[in-house]
C-alpha positions in Angstrom: 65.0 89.8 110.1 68.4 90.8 108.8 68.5 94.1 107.4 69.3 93.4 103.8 66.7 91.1 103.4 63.9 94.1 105.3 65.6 96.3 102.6 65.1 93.7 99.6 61.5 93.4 100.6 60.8 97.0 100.1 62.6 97.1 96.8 60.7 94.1 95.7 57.1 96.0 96.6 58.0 99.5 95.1 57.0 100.6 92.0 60.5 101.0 91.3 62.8 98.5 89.4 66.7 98.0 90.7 67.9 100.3 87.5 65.5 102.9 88.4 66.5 103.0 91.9 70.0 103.0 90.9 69.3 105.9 88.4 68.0 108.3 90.9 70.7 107.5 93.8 73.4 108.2 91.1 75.0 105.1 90.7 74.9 101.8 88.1 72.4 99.6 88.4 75.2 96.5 89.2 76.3 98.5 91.8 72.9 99.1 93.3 72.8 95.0 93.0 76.1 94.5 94.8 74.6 96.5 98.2 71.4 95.0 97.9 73.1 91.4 97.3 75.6 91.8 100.3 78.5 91.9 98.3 79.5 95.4 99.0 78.8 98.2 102.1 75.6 100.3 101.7 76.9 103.9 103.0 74.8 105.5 105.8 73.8 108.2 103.2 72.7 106.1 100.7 70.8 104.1 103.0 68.7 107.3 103.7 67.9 108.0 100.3 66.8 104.3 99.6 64.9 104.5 102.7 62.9 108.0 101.5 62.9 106.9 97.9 61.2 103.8 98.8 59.0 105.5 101.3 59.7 103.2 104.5 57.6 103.7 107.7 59.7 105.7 110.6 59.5 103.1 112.7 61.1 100.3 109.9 63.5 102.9 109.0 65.0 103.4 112.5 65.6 100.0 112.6 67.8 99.6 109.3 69.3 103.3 109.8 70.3 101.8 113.9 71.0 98.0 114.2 
């Protein structure tokens, strides 16, 4: 499964809606949309704060943080 769409999937079953995310990671939320959506680069520091902000498993987060 393509890392995006593992990503999407946990944004989808947080508690957390794309604006809220986007709040606490310091950006808008149309940005926030643009990484999610493919349409620009996540950084590898903002991929760690989605990953502990969404609370992903070790094991799922070693595979979007190394493929």
């Amino acid at each position: 499964m393509d890392n995006i769409v593992k990503l999407k999937k946990y944004v989808a079953l947080s508690d957390y809606t794309q604006g809220q995310l986007a709040k606490m990671m310091g950006m808008t939320s149309a940005c926030l949309n643009y990484k999610l959506n493919n349409r620009r680069e996540i950084k590898g520091d903002e991929l760690v704060r989605l990953i502990k902000l969404l609370g992903i498993p070790p094991c799922e987060a070693g595979e979007l943080l190394f493929s």
